[in-house]
N, C-alpha and C positions, 0 to 999 in steps of 0.2 A: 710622782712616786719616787721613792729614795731608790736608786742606782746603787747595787752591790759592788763594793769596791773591792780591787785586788788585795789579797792578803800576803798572799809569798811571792809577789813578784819582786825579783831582786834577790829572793833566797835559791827557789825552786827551777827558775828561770827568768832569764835578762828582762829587766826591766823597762829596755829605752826600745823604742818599736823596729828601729833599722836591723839592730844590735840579736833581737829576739826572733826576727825574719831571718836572718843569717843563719841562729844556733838553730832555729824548725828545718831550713833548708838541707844545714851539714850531718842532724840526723839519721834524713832519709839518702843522702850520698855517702855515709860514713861507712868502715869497714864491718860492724856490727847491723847497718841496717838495714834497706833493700835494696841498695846500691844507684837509688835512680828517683826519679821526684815521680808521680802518679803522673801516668798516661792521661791526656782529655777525653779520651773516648771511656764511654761507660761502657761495664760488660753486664755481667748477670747482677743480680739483686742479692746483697746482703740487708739481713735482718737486724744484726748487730754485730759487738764486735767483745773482747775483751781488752782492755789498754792498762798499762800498769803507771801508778800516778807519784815514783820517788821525783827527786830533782831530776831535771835534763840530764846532768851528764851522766846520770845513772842509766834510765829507764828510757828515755824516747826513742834509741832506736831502734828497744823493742815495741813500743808503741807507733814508731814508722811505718811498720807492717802493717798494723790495723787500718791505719789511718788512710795509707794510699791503698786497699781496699776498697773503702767507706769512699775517696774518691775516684774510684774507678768502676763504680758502683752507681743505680740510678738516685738523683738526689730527694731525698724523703720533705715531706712535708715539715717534720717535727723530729728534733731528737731526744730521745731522753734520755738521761743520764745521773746512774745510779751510782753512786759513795757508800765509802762506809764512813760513821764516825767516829771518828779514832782519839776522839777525848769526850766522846760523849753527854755533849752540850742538849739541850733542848729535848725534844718528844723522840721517839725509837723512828717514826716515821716522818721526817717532814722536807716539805716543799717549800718554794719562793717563789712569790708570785714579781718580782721584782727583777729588773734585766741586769745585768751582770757587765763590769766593765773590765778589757784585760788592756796591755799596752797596746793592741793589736784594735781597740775598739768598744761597742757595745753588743752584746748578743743581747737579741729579745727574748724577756720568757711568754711561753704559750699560755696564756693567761687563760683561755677559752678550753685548754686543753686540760690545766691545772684545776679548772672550775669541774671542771665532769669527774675529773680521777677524785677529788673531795668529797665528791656526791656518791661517787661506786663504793670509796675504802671510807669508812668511818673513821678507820683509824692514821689517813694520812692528816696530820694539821700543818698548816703555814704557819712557819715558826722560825726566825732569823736567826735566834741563837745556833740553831744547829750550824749553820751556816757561815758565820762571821767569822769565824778563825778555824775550818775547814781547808782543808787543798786537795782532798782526792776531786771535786768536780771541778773545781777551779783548776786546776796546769791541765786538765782535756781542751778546754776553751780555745787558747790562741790554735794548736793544731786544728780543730774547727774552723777558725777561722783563715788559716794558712790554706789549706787545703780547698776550701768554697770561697776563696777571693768574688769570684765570678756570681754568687749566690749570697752575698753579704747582706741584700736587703730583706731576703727569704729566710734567714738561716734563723729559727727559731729552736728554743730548748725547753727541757723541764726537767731540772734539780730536783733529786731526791736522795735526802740523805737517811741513810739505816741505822739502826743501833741494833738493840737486842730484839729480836724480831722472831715469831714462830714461821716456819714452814708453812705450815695451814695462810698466816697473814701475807707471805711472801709468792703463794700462789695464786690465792687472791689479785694481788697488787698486780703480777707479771700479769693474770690475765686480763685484766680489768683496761691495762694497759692499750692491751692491742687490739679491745672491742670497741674502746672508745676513738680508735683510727688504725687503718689497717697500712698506712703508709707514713710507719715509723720507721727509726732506727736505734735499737736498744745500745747504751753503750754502758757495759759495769766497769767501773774505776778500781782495779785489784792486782797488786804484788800476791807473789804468792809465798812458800817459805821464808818465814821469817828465823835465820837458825842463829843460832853463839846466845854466849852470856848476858850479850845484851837485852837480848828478847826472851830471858828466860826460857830458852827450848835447845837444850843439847841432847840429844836423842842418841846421838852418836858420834864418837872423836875421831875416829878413823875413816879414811877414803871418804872426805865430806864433799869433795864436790859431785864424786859418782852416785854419796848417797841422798844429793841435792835433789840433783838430776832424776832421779831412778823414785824418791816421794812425788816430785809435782810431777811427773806424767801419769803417777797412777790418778789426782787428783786431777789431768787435763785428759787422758782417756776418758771417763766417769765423766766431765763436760761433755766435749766432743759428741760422746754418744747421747747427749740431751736426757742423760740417766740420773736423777736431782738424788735417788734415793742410794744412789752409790756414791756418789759426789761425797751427803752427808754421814752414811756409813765410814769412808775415808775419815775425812774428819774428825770424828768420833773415835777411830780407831789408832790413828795417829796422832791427836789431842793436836789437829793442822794450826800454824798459827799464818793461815791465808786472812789476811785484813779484811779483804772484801767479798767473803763467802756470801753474805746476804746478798748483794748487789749480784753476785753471780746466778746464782740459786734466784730471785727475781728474773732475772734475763733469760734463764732456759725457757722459766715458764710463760715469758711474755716471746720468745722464739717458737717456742712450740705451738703457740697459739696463734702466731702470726703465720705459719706454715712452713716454719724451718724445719729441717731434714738431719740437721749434722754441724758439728763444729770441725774446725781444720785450727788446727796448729801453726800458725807462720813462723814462729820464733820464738826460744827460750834461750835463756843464759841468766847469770847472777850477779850481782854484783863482784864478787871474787871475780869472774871472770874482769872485769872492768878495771879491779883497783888488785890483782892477783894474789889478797887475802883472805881465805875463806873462814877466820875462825870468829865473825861475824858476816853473813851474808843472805844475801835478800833475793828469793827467783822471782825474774821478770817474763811475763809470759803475753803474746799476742796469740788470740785466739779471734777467727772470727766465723759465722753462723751462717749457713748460706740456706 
């Protein structure tokens, strides 16, 4: 079987594996991240998490948080991991049934797991194009694999990339998800505000980083509380331009149905914060589902 090869490695994150081990390491020690590498000991069980998928020096140390969660956490059978795509290559739903290579290695995908979710959602199809020039599943990988060193031979996945997708199909798919194993870990690939000219969404010129800040909490409250139908009301009301609203909105209801309780917020900040110009800026938000 053809092995998924890295597409933005070298762009999004280092490419040479010592080099990429280094940049994983100094996000979760850096001053934006948790300040510390994950504990060995597992505590409670998360369900999933949310991880936001710019380049490294953008986004990972808010995905730090997630991550050493996810490994201080019991380790799941399977993870799954939901994208959005964001040039909208191939089917609104689809899967790879093929393993994935990062500088860090290969992850396997759960084929036996991929074969049932097929059989539940009519509408997920295995379809590469979604996938070949994709990065929101792709830069989650190497922290997978940083993080489960220990768990390398275990550590299996399943790629799902979203397009335009109805709620009704995205409730389906979340729950379909967690009947077909109850000892997963859902992971949605998603920046949130996208604001300035670049993205077409200026909403507001004035006080933009407070009024960053002050849109994605009402959209990570509305998470949090595993409330899909305020989540999308936001949305709607704000015309959000969160990339990975599908993958999110899939994750509550595959959380919910796995027995999650609540979302917790670990981290937010924007890129502005990072590069200290906000008249293009992107929120980065770790959420995870316990």
């Amino acid at each position: 079987m053809v092995i998924r090869k890295p597409f933005v490695a070298g762009q999004f994150y280092e490419s040479e594996p010592k080099m990429l081990d280094i940049q994983i390491n100094s996000c979760f020690t850096s001053g934006l991240g948790p300040g510390s590498l994950p504990s060995s000991k597992p505590s409670k069980k998360v369900f999933g998490c949310i991880s936001p998928h710019a380049g490294y020096q953008f986004s990972v140390p808010a995905a730090a948080f997630s991550y050493k969660a996810l490994a201080e956490s019991k380790f799941p059978s399977t993870f799954v991991v939901l994208g959005p795509s964001h040039k909208g290559y191939g089917p609104d739903v689809a899967t790879l049934t093929s393993d994935w290579e990062t500088p860090l290695g290969v992850v396997k995908a759960d084929r036996k797991f991929i074969s049932k979710l097929i059989g539940k959602c009519s509408f997920v199809v295995e379809d590469s194009s979604a996938h070949s020039h994709e990065h929101s599943i792709e830069v989650q990988l190497p922290f997978l694999q940083f993080i489960f060193k220990k768990h390398a031979k275990n550590l299996k996945f399943v790629p799902i990339s979203l397009g335009s997708t109805s709620v009704a199909d995205l409730k389906k798919l979340g729950e379909s998800i967690a009947s077909i194993n109850k000892d997963v870990c859902v992971i949605a690939s998603s920046d949130f505000t996208h604001y300035g000219h670049a993205y077409g969404y200026v909403p507001f010129k004035d006080k933009v980083k407070e009024r960053l800040y002050s849109l994605d909490k009402e959209a990570i409250d509305a998470i949090s509380n595993l409330d899909v139908d305020s989540f999308v009301s936001h949305i709607k009301k704000v015309r959000a331009t969160i990339c990975g609203y599908a993958p999110i909105i899939a994750t509550i209801f595959a959380v919910k149905a796995l027995g999650g309780r609540n979302g917790k917020l670990l981290k937010y900040y924007t890129s502005g914060d990072v590069v200290g110009d906000y008249s293009n800026a992107v929120g980065y938000g770790s959420v995870v589902f316990v």
